[in-house]
C-alpha positions in Angstrom: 0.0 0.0 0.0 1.4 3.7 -0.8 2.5 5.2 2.1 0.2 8.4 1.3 -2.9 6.4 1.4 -2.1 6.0 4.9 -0.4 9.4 6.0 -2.1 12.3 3.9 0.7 15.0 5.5 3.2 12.2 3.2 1.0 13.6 -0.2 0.9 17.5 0.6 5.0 17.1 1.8 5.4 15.2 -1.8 3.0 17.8 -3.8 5.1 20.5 -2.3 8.6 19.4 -2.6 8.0 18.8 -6.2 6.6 22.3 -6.9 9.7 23.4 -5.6 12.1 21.5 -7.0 12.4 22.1 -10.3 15.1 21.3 -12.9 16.3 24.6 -12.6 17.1 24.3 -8.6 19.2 20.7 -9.1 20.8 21.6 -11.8 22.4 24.8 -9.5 22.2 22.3 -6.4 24.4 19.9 -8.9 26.9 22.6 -10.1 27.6 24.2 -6.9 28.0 20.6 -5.2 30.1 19.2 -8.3 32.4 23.0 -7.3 32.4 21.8 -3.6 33.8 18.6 -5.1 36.4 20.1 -7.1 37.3 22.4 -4.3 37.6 19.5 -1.7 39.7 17.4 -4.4 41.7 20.1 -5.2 42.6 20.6 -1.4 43.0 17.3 -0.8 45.4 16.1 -3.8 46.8 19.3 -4.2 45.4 19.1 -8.1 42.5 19.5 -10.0 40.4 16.5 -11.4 40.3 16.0 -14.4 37.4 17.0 -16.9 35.7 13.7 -17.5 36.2 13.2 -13.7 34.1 16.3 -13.1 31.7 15.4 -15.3 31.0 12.4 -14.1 30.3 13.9 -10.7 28.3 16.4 -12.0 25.7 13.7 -14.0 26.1 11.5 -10.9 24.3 14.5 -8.7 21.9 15.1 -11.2 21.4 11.2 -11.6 21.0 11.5 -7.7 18.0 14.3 -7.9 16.4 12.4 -10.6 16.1 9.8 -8.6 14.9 11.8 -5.8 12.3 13.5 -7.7 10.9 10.1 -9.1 11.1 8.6 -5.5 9.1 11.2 -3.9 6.1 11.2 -6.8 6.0 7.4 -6.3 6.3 6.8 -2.9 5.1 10.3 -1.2 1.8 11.2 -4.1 -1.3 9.4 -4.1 -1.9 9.0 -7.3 1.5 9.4 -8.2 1.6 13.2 -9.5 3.7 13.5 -12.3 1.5 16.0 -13.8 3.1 18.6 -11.1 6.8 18.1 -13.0 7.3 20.9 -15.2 8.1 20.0 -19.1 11.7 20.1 -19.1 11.8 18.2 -15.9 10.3 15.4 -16.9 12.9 16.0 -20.4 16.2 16.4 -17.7 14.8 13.5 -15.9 14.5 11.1 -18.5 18.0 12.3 -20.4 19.8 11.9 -17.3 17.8 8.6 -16.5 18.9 7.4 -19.7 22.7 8.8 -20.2 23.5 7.4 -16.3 22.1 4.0 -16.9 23.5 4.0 -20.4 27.2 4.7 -19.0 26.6 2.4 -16.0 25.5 -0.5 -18.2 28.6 0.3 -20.9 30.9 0.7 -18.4 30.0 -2.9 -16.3 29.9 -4.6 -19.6 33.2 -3.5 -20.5 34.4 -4.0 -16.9 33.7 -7.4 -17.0 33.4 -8.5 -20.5 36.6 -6.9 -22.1 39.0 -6.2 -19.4 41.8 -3.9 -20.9 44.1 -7.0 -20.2 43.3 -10.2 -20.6 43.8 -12.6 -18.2 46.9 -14.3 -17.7 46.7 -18.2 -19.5 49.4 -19.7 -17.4 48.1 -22.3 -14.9 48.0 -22.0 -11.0 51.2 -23.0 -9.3 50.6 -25.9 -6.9 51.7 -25.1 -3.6 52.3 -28.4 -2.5 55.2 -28.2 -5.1 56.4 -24.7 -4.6 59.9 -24.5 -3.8 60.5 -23.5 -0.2 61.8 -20.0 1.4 63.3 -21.5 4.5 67.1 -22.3 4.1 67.6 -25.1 5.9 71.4 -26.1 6.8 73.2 -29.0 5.1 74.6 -31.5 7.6 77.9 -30.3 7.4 77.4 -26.6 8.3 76.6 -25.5 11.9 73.4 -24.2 13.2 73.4 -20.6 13.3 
C-alpha cells in the first residue's frame, strides 16, 4: 500500500517538494556541489580533477536528484503526480535517466566483459610443489 494512502501529510509534503524542486534548482544544487567537489579534491590532492572526472560527478548528482524526484512522486503522491513536473523536468529527468544507466550499463559490460588486459593463460602453481623459502642447513654446516 502507498504510504500516502495511509499518512495524507506524506501527499501535501510530496506535492510541495515537487513544486519546488524544479530542474532549474538541481541543476544549481548539482553545479555548486560538483564546485564543492572540485574544491575538496583540489585541497586534498593538491590538483585539480580531471574533466571527465568532473563530469562524471556532475551527472552522478543530477542522476542522484532524478532519482529523488521520481522517489518522492512514487512513494510520497497518491496518485502518483507527475502531472506537477514541469516539461523540461520530466525531459532532464528522463536524459539523465537514460545517459546514467546508459554509461553504468557500458561501463559494467566492459568492466567485465573486455578487461583492458586479458587474463593471464598460465596455470596456477601448486603449492604443495612450490619451492621452499626457509634455508635449511646441510649436515655439514653449523646451526646458526
Amino acid at each position: 500500500m502507498n504510504g500516502a494512502a495511509q499518512y495524507p501529510g506524506l501527499d501535501h509534503f510530496g506535492r510541495t517538494f515537487i513544486q519546488l524542486f524544479d530542474y532549474r534548482i538541481a541543476a544549481l544544487m548539482a553545479l555548486f556541489l560538483t564546485l564543492i567537489g572540485v574544491a575538496i579534491h583540489r585541497k586534498r590532492a593538491g590538483v585539480m580533477p580531471s574533466m571527465p572526472a568532473t563530469l562524471n560527478a556532475c551527472v552522478g548528482f543530477l542522476s542522484i536528484f532524478g532519482g529523488l524526484a521520481i522517489g518522492v512522486i512514487l512513494l510520497f503522491t497518491n496518485p502518483p503526480a507527475f502531472d506537477l513536473l514541469s516539461h523540461e523536468s520530466l525531459g532532464l529527468i528522463g536524459v539523465v535517466t537514460l545517459l546514467s544507466t546508459l554509461y553504468l550499463g557500458v561501463t559494467q559490460i566492459r568492466a567485465n566483459l573486455f578487461p583492458p588486459a586479458p587474463p593471464s593463460r598460465e596455470p596456477e602453481a601448486d603449492p604443495s610443489k612450490e619451492a621452499s623459502t626457509v634455508h635449511l642447513p646441510a649436515k655439514h654446516e653449523p646451526n646458526p
